[in-house]
C-alpha positions as CSV (number, residue, x, y, z in Angstrom):
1,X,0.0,0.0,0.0
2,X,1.6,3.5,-1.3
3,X,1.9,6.3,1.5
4,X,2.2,8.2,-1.7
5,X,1.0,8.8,-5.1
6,X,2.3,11.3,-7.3
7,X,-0.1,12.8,-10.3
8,X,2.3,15.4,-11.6
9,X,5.3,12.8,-11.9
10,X,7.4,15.1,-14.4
11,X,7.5,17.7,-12.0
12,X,6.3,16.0,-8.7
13,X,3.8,19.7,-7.7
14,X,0.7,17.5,-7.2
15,X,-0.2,14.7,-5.4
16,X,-1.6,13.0,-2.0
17,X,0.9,11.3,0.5
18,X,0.1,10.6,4.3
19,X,-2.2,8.2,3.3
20,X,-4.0,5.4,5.1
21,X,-5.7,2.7,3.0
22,X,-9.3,1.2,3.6
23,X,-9.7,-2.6,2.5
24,X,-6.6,-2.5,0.1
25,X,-6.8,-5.6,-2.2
26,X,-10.6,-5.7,-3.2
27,X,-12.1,-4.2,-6.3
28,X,-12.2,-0.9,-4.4
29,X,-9.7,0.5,-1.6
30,X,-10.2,3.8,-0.7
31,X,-7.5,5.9,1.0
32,X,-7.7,9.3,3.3
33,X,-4.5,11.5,3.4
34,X,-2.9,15.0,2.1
35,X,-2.9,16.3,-1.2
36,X,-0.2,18.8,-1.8
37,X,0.2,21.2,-4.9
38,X,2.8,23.7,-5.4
39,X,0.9,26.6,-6.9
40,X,3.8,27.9,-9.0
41,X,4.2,31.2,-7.9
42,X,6.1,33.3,-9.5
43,X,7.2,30.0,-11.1
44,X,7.1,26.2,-9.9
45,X,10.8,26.2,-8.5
46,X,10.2,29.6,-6.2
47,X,6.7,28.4,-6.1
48,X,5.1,26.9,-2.7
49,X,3.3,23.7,-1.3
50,X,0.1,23.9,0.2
51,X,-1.7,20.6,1.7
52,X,-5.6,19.9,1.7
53,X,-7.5,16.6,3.5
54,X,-8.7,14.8,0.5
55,X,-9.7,11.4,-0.2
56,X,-8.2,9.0,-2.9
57,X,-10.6,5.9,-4.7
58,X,-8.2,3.2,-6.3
59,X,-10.6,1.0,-9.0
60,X,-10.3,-1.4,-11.7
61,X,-7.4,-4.3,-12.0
62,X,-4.6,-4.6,-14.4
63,X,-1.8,-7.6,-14.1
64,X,1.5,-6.1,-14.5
65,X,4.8,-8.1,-16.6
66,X,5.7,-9.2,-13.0
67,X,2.5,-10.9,-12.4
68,X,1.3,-8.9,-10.2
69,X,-2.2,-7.2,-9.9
70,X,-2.6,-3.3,-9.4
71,X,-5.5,-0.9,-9.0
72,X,-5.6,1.6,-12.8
73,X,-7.3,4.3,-11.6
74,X,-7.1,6.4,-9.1
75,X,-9.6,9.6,-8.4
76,X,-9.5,12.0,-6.3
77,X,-11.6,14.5,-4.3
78,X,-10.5,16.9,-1.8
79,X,-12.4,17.5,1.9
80,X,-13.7,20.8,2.0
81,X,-12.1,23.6,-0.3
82,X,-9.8,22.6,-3.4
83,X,-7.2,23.9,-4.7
84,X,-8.5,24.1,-7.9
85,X,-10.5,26.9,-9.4
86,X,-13.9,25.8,-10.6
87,X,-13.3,25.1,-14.4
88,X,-9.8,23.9,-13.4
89,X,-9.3,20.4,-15.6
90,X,-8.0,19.1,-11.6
91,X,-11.6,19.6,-11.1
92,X,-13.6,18.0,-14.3
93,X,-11.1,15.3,-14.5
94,X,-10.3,14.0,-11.0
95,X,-9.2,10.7,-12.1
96,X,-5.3,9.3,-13.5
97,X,-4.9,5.9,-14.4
98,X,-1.4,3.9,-13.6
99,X,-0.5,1.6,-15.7
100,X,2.3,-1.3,-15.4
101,X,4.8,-1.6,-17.8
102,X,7.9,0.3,-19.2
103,X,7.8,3.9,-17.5
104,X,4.5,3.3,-15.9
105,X,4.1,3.5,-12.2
106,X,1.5,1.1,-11.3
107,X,-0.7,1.3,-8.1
108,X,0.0,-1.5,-5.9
């Protein structure tokens, strides 16, 4: 179980860590923790972090090379405010899927 899952890999500005999973292994584990985003101001490297309660849902099941099973997708939603303004895409798409394989960085 991940204690962190990066969205924004290039970069690594947004994505939920301190997490504590709920039935990990089943068709659905669900996870509460921090998401973190570094809002880029004036630009990403002198930019700043700032951390909001949110939720993670892990769904659906892929079997990686290795033979191992991991969740695909992974969405999101924050508790209380986001840090997203409303017509951000971080709000109408709160979802990433990981997939196994050569530079993929599968949920498991």
């Amino acid at each position: 179980m991940p204690k962190t899952v990066v969205f924004a890999c290039g970069d690594g500005n947004f994505g939920f860590d301190h997490l504590t999973w709920v039935a990990w292994g089943r068709a659905r584990a669900v996870a509460l923790g921090s998401g973190y985003l570094n809002h880029c101001r004036p630009y990403c490297t002198a930019g700043h972090f700032t951390r909001y309660p949110a939720v993670l849902i892990a769904t659906g099941s892929q079997r990686c090379p290795n033979g191992q099973r991991a969740y695909l997708t992974v969405t999101y939603a924050f508790i209380g405010r986001s840090p997203f303004p409303p017509r951000a895409s971080g709000t109408f798409h709160p979802r990433q899927n990981f997939r196994c394989g050569k530079g993929g960085a599968a949920l498991r």
